[in-house]
N, CA, C and O atoms as a Tinker XYZ file with bonds, in Angstrom:
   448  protein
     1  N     99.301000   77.239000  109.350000    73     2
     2  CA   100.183000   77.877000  110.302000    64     1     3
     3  C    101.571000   78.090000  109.721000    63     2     4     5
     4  O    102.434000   78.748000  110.302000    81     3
     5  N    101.747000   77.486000  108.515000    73     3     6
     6  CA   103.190000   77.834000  107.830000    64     5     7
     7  C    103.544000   79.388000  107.543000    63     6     8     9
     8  O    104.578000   80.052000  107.617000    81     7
     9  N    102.144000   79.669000  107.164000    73     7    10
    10  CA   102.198000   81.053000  106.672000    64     9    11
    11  C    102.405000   82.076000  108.055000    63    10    12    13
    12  O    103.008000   83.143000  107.938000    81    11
    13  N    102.007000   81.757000  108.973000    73    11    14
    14  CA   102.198000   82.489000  110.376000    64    13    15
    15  C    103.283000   82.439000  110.876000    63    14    16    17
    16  O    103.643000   83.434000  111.505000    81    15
    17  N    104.354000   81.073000  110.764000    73    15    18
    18  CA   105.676000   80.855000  111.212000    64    17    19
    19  C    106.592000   82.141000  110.481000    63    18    20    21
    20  O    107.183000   83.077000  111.019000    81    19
    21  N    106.439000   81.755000  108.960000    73    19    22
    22  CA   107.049000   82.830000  107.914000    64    21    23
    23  C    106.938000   83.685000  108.350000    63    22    24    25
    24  O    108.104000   83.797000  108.729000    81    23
    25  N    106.395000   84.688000  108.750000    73    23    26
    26  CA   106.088000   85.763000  109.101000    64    25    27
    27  C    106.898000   86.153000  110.224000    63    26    28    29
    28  O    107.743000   87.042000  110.332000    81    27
    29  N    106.279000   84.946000  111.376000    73    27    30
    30  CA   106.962000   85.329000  113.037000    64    29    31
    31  C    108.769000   85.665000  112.666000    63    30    32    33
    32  O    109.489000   86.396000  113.346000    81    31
    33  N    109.180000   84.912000  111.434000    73    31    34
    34  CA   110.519000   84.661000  111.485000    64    33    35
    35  C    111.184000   86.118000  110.507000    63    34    36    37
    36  O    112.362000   86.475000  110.520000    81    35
    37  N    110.353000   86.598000  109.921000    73    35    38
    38  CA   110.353000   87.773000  109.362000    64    37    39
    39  C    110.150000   88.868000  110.906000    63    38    40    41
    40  O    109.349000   88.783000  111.837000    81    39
    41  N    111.055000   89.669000  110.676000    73    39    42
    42  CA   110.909000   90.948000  111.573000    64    41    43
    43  C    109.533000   91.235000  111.709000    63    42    44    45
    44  O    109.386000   92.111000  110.857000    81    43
    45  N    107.838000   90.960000  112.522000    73    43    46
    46  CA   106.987000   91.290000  112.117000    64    45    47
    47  C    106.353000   92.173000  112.504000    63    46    48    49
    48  O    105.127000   92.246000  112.434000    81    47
    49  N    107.283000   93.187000  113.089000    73    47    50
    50  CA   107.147000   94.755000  112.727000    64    49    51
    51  C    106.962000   95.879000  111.838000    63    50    52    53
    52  O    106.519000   97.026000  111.780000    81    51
    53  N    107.806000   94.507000  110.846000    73    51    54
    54  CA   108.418000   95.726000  109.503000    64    53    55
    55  C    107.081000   95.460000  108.623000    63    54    56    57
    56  O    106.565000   96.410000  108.035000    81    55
    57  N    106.396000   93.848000  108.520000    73    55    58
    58  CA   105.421000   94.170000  107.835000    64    57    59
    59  C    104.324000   94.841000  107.764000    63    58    60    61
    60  O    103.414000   94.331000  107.110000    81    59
    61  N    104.125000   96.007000  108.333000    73    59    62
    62  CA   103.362000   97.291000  108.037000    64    61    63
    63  C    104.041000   98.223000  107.183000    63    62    64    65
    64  O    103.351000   98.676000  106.271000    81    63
    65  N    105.057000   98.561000  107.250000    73    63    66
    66  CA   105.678000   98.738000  106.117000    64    65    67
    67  C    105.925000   97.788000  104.620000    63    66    68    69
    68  O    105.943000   98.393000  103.548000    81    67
    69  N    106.045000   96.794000  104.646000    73    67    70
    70  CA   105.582000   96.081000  103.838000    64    69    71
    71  C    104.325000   96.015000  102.879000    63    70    72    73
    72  O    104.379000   95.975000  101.650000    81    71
    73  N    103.383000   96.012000  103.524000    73    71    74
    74  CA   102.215000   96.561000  103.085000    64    73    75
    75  C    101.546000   97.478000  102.577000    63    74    76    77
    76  O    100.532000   97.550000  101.883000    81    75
    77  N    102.534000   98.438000  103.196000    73    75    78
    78  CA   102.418000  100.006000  102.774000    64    77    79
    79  C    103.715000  100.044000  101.144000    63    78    80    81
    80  O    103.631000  100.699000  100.105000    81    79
    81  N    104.506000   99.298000  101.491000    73    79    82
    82  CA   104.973000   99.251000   99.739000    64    81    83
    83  C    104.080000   98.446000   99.010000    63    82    84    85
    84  O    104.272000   98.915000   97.888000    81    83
    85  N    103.353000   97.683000   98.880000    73    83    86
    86  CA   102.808000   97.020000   98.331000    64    85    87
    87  C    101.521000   97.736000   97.763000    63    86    88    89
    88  O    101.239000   97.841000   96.569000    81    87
    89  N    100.850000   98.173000   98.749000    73    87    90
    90  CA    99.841000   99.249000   98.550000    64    89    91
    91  C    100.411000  100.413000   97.000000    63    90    92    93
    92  O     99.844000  100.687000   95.942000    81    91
    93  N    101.657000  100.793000   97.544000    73    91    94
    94  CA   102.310000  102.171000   96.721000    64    93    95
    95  C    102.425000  101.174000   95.269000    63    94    96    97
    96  O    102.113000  101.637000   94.171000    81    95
    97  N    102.891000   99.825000   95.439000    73    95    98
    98  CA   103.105000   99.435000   93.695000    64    97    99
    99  C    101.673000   99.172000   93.279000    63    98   100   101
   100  O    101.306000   99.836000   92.310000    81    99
   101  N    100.841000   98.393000   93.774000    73    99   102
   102  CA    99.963000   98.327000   93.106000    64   101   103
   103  C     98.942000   99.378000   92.471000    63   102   104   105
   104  O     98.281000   99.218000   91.445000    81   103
   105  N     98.967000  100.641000   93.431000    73   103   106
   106  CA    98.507000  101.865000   92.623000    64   105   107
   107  C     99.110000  102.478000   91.486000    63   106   108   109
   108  O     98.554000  103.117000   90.593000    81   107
   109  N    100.311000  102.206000   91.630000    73   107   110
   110  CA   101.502000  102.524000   90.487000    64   109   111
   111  C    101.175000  101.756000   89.526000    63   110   112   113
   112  O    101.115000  102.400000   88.479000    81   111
   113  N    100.825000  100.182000   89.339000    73   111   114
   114  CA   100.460000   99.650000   88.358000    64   113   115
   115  C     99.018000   99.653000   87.736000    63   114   116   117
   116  O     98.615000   99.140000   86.693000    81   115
   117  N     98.264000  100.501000   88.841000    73   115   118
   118  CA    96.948000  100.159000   88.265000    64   117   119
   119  C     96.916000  101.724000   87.538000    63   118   120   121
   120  O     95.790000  102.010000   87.131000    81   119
   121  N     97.766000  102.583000   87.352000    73   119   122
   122  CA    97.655000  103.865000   86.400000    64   121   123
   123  C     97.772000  103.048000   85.079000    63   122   124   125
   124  O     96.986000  103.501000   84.248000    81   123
   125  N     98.294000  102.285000   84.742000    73   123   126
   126  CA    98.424000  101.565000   83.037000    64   125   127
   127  C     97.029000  100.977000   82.943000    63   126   128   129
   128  O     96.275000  100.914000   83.914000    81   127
   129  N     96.674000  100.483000   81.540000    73   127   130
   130  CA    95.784000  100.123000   81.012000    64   129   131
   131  C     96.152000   98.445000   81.430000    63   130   132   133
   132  O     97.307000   98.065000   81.624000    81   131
   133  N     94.977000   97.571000   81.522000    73   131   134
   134  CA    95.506000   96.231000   81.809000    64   133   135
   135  C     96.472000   95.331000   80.898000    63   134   136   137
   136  O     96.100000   95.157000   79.738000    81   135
   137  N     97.411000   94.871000   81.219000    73   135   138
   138  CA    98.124000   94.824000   80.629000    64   137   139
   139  C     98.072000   92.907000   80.708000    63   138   140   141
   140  O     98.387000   92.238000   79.724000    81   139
   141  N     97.677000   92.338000   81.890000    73   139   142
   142  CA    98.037000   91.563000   82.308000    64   141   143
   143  C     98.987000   90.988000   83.414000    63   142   144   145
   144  O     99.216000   89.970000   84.067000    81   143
   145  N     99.182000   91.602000   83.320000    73   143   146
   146  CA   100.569000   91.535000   84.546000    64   145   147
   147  C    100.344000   91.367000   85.766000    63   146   148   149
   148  O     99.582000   90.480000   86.151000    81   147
   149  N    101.013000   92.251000   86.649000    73   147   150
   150  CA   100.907000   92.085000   88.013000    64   149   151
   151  C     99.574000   93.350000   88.213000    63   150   152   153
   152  O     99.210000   94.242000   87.446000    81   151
   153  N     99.217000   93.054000   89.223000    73   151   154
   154  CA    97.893000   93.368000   89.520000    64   153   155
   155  C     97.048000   92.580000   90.458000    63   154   156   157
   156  O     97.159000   91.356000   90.399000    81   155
   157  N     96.001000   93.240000   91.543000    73   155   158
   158  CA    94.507000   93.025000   92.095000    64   157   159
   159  C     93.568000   92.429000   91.227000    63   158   160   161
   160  O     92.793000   93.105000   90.549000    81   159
   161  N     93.608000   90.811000   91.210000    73   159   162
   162  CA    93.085000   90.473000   90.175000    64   161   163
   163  C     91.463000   89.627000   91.789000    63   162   164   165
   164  O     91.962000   88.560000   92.147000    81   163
   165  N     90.692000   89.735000   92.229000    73   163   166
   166  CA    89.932000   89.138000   92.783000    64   165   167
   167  C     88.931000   89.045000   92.240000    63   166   168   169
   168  O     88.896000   89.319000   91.040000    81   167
   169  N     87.367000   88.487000   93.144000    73   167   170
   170  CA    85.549000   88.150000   92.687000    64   169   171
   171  C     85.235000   89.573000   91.624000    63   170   172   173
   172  O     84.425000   89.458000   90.704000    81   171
   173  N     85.859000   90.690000   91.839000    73   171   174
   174  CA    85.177000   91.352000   91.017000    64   173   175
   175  C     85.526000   91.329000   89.498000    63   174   176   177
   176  O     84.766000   91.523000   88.549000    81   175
   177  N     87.072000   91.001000   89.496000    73   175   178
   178  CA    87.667000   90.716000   88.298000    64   177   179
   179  C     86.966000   89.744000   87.636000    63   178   180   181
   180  O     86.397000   89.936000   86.561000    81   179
   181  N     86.985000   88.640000   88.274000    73   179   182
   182  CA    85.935000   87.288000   87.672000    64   181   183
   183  C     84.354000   87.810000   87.149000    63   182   184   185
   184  O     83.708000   87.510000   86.145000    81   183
   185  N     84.107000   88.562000   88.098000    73   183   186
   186  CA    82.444000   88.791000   87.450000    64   185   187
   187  C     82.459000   89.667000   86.461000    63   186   188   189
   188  O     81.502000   89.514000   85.701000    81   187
   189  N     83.281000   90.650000   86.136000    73   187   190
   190  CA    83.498000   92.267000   85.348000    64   189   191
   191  C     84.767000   92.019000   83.850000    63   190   192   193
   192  O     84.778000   92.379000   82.673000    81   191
   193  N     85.604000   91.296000   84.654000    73   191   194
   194  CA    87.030000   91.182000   83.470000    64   193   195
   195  C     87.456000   92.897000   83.473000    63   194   196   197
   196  O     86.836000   93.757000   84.099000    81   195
   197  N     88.381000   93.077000   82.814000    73   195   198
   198  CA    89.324000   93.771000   82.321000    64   197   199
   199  C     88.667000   95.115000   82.809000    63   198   200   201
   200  O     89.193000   95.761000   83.715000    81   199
   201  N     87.743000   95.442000   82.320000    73   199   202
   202  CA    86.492000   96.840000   82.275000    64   201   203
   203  C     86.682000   97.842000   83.525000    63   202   204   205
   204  O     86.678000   99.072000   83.579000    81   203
   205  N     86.930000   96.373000   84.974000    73   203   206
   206  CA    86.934000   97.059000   86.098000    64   205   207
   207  C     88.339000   97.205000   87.008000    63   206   208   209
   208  O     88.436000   97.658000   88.148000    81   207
   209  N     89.400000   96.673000   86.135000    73   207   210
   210  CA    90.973000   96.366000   86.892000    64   209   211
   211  C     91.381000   97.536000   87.474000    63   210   212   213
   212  O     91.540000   97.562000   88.695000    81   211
   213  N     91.574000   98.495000   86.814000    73   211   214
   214  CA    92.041000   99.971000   87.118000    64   213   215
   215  C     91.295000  100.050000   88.580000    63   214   216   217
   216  O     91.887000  100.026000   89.659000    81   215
   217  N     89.904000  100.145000   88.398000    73   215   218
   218  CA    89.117000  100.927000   89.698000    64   217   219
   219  C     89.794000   99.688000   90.925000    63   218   220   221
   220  O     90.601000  100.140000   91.737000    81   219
   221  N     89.556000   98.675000   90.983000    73   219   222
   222  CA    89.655000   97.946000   91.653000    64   221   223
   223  C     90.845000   97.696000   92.474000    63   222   224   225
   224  O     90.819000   97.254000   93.623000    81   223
   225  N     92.013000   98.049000   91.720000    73   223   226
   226  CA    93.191000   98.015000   91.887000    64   225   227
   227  C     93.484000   99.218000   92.565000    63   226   228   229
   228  O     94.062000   99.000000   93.629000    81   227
   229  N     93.232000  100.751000   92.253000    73   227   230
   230  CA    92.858000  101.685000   92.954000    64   229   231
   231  C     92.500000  101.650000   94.268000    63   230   232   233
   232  O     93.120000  102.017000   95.266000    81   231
   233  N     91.247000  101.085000   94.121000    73   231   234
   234  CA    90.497000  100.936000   95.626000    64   233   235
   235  C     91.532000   99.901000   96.659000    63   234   236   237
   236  O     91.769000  100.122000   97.847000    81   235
   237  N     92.037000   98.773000   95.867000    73   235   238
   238  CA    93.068000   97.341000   96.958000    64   237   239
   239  C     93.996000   98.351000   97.180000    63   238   240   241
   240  O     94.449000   98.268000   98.321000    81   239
   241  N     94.488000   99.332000   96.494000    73   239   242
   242  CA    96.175000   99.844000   96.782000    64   241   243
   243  C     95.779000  100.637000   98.023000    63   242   244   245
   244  O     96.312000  100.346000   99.094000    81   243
   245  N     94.745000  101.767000   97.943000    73   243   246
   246  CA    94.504000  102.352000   98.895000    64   245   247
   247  C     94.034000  101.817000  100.292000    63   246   248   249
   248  O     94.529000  102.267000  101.325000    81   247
   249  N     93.200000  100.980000  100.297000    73   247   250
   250  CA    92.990000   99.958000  101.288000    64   249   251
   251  C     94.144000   99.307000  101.797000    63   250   252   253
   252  O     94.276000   98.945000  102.966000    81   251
   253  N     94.724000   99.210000  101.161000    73   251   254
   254  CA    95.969000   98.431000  101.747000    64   253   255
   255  C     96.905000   99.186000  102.370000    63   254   256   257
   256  O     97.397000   98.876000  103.455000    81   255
   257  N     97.210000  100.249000  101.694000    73   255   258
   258  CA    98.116000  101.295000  102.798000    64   257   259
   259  C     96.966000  101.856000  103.775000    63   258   260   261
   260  O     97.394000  102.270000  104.852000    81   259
   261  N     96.006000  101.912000  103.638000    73   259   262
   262  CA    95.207000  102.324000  105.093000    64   261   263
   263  C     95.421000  101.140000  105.739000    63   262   264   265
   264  O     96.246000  101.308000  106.637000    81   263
   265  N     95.004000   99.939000  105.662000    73   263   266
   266  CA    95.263000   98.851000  106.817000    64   265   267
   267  C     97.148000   98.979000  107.266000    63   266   268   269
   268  O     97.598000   98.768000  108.392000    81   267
   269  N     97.924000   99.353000  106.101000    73   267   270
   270  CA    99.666000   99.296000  106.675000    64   269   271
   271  C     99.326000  100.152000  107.960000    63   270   272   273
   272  O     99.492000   99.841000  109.140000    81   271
   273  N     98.886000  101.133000  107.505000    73   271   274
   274  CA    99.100000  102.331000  108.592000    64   273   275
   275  C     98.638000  102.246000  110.195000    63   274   276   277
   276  O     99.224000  102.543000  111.236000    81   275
   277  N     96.538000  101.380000  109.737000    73   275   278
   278  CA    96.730000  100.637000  110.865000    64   277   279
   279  C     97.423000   99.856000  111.393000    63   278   280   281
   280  O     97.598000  100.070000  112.593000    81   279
   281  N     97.945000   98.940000  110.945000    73   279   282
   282  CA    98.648000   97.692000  111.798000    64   281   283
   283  C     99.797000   98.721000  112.284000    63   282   284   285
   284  O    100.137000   98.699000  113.467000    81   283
   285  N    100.360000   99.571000  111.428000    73   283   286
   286  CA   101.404000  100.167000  112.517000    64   285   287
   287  C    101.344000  100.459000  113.543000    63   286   288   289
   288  O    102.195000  100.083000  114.349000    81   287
   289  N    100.261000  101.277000  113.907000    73   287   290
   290  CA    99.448000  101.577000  114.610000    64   289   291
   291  C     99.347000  100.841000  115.809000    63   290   292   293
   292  O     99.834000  101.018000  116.925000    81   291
   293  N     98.535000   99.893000  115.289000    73   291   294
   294  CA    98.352000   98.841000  116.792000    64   293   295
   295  C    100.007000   98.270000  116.237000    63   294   296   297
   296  O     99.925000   97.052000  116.081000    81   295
   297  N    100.415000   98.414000  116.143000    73   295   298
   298  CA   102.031000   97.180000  117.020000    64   297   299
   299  C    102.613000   97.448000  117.665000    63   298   300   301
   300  O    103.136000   96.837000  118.596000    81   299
   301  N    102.715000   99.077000  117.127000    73   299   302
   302  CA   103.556000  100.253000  118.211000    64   301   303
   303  C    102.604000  100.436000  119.425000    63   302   304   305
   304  O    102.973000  100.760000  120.554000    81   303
   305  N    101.372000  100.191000  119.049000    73   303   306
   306  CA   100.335000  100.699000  120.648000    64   305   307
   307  C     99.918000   99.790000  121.565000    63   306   308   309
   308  O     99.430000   99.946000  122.684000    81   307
   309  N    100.192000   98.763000  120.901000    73   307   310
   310  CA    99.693000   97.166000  121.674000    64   309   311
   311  C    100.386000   96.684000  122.177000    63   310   312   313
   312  O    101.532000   97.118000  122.053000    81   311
   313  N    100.171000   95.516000  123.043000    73   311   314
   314  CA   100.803000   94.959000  123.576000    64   313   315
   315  C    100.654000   93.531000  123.285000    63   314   316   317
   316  O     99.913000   92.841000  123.985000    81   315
   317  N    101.543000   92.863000  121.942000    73   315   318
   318  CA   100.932000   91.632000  120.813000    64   317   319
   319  C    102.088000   90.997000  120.843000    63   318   320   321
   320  O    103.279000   91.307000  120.807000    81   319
   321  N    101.228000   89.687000  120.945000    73   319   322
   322  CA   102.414000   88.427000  120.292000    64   321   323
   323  C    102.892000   88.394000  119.414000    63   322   324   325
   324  O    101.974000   88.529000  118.605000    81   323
   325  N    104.202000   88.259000  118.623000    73   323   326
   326  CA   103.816000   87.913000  117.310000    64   325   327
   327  C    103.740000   87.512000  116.672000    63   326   328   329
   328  O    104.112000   87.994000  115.602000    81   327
   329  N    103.032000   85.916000  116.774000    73   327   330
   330  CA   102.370000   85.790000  116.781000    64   329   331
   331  C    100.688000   85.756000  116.329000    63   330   332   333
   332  O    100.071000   85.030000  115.551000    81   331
   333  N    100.275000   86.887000  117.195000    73   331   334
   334  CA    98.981000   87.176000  116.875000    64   333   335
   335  C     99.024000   88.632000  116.305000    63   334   336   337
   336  O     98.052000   89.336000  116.028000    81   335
   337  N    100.640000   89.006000  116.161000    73   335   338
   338  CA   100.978000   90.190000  114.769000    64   337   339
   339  C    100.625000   89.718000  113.122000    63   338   340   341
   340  O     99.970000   90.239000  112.219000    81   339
   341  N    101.320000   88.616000  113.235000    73   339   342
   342  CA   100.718000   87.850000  111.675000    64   341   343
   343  C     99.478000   87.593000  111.601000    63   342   344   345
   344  O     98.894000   88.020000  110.605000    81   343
   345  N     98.823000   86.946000  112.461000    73   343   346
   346  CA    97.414000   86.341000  112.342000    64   345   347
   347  C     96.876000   87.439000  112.532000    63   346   348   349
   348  O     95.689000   87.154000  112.689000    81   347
   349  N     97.000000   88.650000  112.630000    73   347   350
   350  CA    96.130000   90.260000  112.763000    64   349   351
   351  C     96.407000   90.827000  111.016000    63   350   352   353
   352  O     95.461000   91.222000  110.335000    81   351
   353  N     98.007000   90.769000  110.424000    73   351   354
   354  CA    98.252000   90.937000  109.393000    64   353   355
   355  C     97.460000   89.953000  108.202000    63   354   356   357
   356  O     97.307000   90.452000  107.087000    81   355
   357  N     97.133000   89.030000  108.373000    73   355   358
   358  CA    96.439000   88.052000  107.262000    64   357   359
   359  C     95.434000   88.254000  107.297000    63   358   360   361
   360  O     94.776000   88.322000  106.259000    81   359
   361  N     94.812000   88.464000  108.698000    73   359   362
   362  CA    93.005000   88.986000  108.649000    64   361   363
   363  C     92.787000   90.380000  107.927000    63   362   364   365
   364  O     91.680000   90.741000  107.528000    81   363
   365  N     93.828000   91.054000  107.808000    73   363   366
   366  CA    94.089000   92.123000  107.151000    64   365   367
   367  C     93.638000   91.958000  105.809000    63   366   368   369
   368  O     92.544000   92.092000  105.262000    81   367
   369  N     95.364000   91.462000  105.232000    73   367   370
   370  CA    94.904000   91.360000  103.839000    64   369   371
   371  C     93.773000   90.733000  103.371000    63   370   372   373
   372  O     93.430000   90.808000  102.191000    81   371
   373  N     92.973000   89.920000  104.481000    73   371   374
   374  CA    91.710000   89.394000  103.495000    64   373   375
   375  C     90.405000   90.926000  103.475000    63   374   376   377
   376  O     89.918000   91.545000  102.529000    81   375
   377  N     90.264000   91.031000  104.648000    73   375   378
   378  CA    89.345000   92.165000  104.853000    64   377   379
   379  C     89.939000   93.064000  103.769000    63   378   380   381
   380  O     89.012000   93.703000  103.270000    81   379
   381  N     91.161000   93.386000  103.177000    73   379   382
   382  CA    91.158000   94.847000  102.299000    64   381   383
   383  C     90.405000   94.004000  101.022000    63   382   384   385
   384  O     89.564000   94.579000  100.332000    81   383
   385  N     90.773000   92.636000  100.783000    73   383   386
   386  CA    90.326000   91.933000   99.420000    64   385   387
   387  C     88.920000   91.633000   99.323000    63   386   388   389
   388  O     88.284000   91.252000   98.340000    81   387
   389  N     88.512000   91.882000  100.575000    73   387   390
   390  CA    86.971000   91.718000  100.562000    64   389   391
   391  C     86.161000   92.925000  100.340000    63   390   392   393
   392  O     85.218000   92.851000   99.553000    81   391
   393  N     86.483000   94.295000  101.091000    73   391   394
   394  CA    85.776000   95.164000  101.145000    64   393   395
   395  C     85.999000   95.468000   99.675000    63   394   396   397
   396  O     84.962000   95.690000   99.049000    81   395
   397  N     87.354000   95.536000   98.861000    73   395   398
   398  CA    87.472000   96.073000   97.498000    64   397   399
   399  C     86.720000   95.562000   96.877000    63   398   400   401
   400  O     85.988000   96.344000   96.271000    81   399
   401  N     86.433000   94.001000   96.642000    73   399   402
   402  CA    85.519000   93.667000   96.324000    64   401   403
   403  C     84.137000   93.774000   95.927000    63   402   404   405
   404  O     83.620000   93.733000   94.810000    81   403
   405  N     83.567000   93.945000   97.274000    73   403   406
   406  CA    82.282000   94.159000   97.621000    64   405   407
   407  C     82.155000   96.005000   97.135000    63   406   408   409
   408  O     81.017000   96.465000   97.047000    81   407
   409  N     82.805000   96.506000   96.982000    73   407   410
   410  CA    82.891000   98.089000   96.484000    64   409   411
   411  C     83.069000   97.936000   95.020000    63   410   412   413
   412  O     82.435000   98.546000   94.158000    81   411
   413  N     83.810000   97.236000   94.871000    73   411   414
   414  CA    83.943000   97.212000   92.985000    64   413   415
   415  C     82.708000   96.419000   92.526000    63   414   416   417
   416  O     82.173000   96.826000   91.495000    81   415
   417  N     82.320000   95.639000   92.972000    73   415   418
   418  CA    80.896000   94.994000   92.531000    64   417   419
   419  C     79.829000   96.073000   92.766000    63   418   420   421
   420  O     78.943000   96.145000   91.914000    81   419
   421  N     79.796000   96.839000   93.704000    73   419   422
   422  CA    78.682000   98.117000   93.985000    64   421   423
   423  C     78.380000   98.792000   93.137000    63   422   424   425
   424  O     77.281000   99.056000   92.649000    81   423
   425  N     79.715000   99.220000   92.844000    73   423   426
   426  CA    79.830000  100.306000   92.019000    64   425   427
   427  C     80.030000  100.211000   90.631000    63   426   428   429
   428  O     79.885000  101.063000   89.754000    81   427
   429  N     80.435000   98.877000   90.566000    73   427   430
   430  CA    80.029000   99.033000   88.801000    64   429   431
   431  C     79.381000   97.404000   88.594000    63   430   432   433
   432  O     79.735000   96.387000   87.998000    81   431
   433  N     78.683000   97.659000   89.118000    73   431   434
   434  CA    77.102000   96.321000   88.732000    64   433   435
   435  C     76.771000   96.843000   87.065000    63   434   436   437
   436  O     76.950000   97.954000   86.566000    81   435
   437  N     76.347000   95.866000   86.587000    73   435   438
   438  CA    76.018000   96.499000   84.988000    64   437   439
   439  C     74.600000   96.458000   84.718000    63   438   440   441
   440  O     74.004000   95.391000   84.570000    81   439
   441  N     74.016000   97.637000   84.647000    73   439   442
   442  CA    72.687000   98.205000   84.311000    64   441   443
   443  C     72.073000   96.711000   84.143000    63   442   444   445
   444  O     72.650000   95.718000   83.698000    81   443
   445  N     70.520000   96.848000   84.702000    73   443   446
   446  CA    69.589000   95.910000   84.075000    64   445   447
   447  C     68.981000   96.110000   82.926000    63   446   448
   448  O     68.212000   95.259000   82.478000    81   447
């Protein structure tokens, strides 16, 4: 619940915008070759390494400004605690880290 306080105490309006910058750098960084750095490093990274960073990072940046856009969405349309603005924002970022996931493993499984 620390991580939910942080948040409540943060304007937690603005983090849909937040997200939506975050989204914009990480696509920005995933145009370079891996470098190491900052980056969408999750399960697919572990199973694939380096081979699949670009796509993956691609897919989290975009996912992630689609979920900013939702949560804007519902904050301005809802009627939310906030509460249950953060705890909607964290279920967020896991669902974008999951579906990228589960898409970067799809799509580049390595031939049998």
């Amino acid at each position: 619940m620390l991580v939910v306080s942080l948040i409540e105490k943060a304007e937690v309006d603005s983090i849909p915008f937040l997200f939506g910058a975050l989204g914009i750098v990480v696509l920005v960084v995933s145009l370079q070759p891996y470098t190491g750095g900052l980056g969408y490093r999750g399960i697919a990274f572990v199973a694939y390494g380096k081979r699949i960073w670009q796509f993956s990072n691609r897919l989290f940046g975009g996912l992630f400004m689609l979920g900013a856009f939702l949560l804007y969405l519902l904050f301005k349309l809802g009627d939310i605690s906030a509460g249950n603005k953060a705890i909607i924002a964290i279920i967020t970022c896991f669902i974008c880290s999951l579906i990228s996931d589960f898409i970067t493993l799809y799509v580049k499984r390595r031939p049998n």
